[in-house]
C-alpha positions in Angstrom: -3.9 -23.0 -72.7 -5.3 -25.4 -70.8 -1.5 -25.7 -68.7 -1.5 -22.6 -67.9 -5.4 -22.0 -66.7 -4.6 -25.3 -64.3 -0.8 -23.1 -63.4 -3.2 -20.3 -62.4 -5.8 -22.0 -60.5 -3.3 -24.1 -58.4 -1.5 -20.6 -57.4 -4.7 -19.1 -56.8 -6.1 -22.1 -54.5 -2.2 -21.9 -52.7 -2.5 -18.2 -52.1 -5.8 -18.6 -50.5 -4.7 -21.3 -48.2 -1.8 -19.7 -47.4 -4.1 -16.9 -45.9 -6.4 -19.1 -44.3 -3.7 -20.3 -42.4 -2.0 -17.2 -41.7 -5.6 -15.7 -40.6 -5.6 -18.7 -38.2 -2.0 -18.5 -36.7 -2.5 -14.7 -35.9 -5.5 -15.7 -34.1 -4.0 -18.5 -32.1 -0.8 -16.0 -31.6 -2.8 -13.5 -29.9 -2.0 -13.0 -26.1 -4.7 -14.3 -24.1 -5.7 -11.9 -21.0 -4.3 -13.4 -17.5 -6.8 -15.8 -16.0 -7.9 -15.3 -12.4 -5.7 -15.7 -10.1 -2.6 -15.8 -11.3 0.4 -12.9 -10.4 -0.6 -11.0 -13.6 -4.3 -11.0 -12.9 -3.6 -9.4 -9.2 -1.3 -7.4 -10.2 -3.6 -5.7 -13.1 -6.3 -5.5 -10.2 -4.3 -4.4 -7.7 -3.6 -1.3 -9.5 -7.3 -1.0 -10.8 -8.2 -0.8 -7.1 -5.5 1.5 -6.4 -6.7 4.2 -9.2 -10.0 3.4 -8.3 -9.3 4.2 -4.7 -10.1 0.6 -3.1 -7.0 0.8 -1.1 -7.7 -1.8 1.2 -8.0 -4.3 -1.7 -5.2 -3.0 -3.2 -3.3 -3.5 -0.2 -4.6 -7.0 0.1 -3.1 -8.1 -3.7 -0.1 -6.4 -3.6 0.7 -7.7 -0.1 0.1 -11.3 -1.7 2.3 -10.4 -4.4 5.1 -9.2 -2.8 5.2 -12.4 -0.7 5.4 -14.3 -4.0 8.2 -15.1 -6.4 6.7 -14.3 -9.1 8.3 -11.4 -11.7 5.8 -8.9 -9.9 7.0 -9.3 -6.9 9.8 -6.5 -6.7 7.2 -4.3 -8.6 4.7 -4.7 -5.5 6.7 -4.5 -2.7 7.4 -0.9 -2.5 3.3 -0.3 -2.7 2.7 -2.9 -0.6 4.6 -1.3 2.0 2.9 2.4 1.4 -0.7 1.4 1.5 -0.4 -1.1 4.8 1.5 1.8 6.6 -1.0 4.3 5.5 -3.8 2.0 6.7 -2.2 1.4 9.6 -2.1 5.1 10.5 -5.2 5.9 8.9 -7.0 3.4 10.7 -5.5 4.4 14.2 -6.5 8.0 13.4 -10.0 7.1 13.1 -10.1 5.2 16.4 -9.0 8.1 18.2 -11.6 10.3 16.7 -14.2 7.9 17.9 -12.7 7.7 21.5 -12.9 11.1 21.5 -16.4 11.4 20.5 -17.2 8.5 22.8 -16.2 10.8 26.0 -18.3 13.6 24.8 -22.0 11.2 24.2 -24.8 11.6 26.6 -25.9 7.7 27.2 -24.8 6.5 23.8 -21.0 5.5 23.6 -21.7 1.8 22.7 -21.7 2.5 19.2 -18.7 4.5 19.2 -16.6 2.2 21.6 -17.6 -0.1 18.9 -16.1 1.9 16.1 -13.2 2.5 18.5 -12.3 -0.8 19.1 -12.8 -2.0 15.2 -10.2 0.3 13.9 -7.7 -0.1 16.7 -7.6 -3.8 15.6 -7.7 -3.0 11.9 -4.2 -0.7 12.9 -2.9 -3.3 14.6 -3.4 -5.7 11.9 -2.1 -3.8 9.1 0.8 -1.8 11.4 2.1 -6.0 12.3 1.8 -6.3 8.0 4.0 -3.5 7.4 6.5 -4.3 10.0 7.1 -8.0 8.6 7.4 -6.1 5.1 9.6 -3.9 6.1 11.9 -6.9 7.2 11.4 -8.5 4.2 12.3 -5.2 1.8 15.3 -4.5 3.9 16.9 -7.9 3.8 16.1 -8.3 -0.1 16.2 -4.9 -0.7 19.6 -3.0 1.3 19.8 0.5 -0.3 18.9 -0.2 -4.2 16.9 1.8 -6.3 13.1 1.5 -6.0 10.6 2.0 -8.8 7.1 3.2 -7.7 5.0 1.7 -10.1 1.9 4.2 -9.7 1.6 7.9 -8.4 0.6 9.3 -5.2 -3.2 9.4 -4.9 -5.0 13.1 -5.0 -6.3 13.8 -1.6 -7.9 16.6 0.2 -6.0 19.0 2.7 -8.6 19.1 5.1 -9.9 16.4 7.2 -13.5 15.2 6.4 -15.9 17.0 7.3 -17.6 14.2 9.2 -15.1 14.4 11.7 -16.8 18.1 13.7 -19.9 15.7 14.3 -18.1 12.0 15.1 -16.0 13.9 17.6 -18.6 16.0 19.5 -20.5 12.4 20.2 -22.8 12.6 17.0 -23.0 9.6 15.0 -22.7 9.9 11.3 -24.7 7.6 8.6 -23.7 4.4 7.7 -23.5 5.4 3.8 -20.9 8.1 5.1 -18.6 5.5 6.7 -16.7 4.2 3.8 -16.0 7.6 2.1 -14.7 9.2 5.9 -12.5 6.5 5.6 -11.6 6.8 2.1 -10.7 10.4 2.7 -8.6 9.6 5.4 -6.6 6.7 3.7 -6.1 8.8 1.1 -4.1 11.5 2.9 -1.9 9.0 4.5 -0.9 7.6 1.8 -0.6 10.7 -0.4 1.2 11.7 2.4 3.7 8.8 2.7 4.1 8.3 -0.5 5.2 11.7 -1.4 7.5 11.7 1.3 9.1 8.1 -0.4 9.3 9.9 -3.8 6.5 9.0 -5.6 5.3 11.4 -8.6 1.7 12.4 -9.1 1.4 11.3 -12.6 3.0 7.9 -12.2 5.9 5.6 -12.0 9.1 6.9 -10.2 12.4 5.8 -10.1 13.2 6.7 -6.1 16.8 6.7 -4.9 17.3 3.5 -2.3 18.2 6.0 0.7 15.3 8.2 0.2 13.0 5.2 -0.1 14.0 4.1 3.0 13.6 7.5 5.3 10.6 7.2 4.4 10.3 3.1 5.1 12.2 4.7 9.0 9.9 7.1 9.6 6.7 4.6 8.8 7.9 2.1 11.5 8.7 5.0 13.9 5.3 6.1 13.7 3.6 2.1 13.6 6.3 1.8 17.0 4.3 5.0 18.5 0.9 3.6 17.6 1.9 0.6 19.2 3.1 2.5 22.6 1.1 2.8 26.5 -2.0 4.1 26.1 -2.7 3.9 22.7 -2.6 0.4 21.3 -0.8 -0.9 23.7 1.4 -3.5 22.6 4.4 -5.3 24.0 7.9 -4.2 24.4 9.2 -6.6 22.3 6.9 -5.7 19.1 8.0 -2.1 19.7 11.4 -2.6 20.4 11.7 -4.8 17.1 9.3 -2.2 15.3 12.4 0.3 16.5 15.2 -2.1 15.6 13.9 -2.2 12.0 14.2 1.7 12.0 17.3 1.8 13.2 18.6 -0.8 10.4 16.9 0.8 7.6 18.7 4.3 9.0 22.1 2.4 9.2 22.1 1.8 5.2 21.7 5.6 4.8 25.2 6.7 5.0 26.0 10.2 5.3 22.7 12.0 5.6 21.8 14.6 7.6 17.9 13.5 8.1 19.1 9.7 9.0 20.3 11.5 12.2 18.2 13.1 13.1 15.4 10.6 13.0 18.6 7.9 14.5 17.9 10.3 17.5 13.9 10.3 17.5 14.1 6.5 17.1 16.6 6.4 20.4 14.3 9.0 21.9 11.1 6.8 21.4 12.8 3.2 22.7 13.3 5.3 26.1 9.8 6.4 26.0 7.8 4.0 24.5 9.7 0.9 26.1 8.2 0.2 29.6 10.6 -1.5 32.0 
């Protein structure tokens, strides 16, 4: 009797051990969330900021991740290079609606020369960040298939409202600024992101060709920004800015859009290149 009593206890203390130690490896085996910093940690923040509309921090981590080797590299790069061309344009957009303005104030265009300048650099900036991503993409890239991790943004048809009193020489609030130029970042990028094949629900697998009309007619549009009397940059940004275009086209064989954009790309060197 006494055997078997000590048979029982022995299994009974070996079971409960044998849980104990299981209960501790289950803990220990449970994935630890990515610490700051590292690819994983941007790469969950970058698209936090992009649902959450923060596009230019969202911009600003996926740009650092598609210059990195990490494995979320190729899953960045496509955003990366919608969100810097949309600020680009978004951001050129809003300097011309404050030069506009600035004509039309009685005594008080400091403030919107100010503005004018501010985003005119700020386009510059991010048009010079899309342009060297664009180089990057097509050389890594060619004409394979591109996923688009997220889905185009929702964004309003209209412009903001904002815009009536900015360009008849009316200021606006401060507290106003930073959704105006949500708004507006929004639309670009819902805007070229639709046109690169992006779903509105979420990720996309986009054809290579169709990814990059779209990447074409972004650095057609950043080499028109860049032209005489607008930002005014030199030939040899705009002629490079054009280049890029023209390679990107070149990989999109037989296709009746790479044509005709081929001939608005050879149409804008003859314009926008001054001799």
């Amino acid at each position: 009797m006494q055997i078997h009593l000590n048979i029982r206890s022995a299994a009974l203390t070996t079971l409960l051990l044998s849980a104990f130690f299981t209960g501790c490896s289950s803990s220990d085996d449970k994935p630890k969330p990515a610490q700051p910093g590292t690819p994983a940690f941007n790469w969950a923040a970058a698209k936090t900021a992009f649902e959450k509309g923060d596009y230019v921090k969202a911009n600003t981590l996926l740009m650092q991740l598609s210059q990195g080797k990490s494995e979320f590299a190729e899953q960045a790069r496509p955003l990366a290079l919608m969100t810097s061309v949309s600020l680009a344009t978004s951001y050129f957009e809003l300097s011309e609606k404050y030069a506009e303005g600035a004509k039309r104030t009685r005594g008080q265009a400091a403030p919107f020369m100010r503005s004018t300048g501010l985003y005119k650099s700020q386009a510059t900036a991010s048009g010079m960040q899309f342009i060297e991503e664009s180089r990057r993409f097509i050389d890594a890239n060619k004409d394979k298939e591109v996923i688009l991790q997220l889905g185009a943004p929702k964004a309003e048809d209209e412009d903001p409202p904002q815009y009536k009193k900015i360009t008849s020489g009316q200021g606006i609030p401060e507290s106003e600024v930073p959704g105006v130029e949500k708004m507006v970042i929004a639309g670009h990028l819902a805007k070229n992101m639709t046109a690169a094949g992006a779903s509105a629900t979420g990720e996309a697998k986009v054809a290579g060709p169709k990814f990059l009309l779209a990447l074409a007619n972004g650095l057609l549009s950043v080499a028109e920004m860049y032209g005489p009397k607008k930002l005014l940059q030199p030939n040899r940004i705009i002629e490079a800015t054009l280049a890029e275009a023209a390679e990107a086209l070149a990989l999109v064989k037989d296709s009746k859009e790479a044509r005709e954009l081929e001939k608005k790309v050879a149409a804008a060197k003859k314009k926008l290149i001054i001799s």
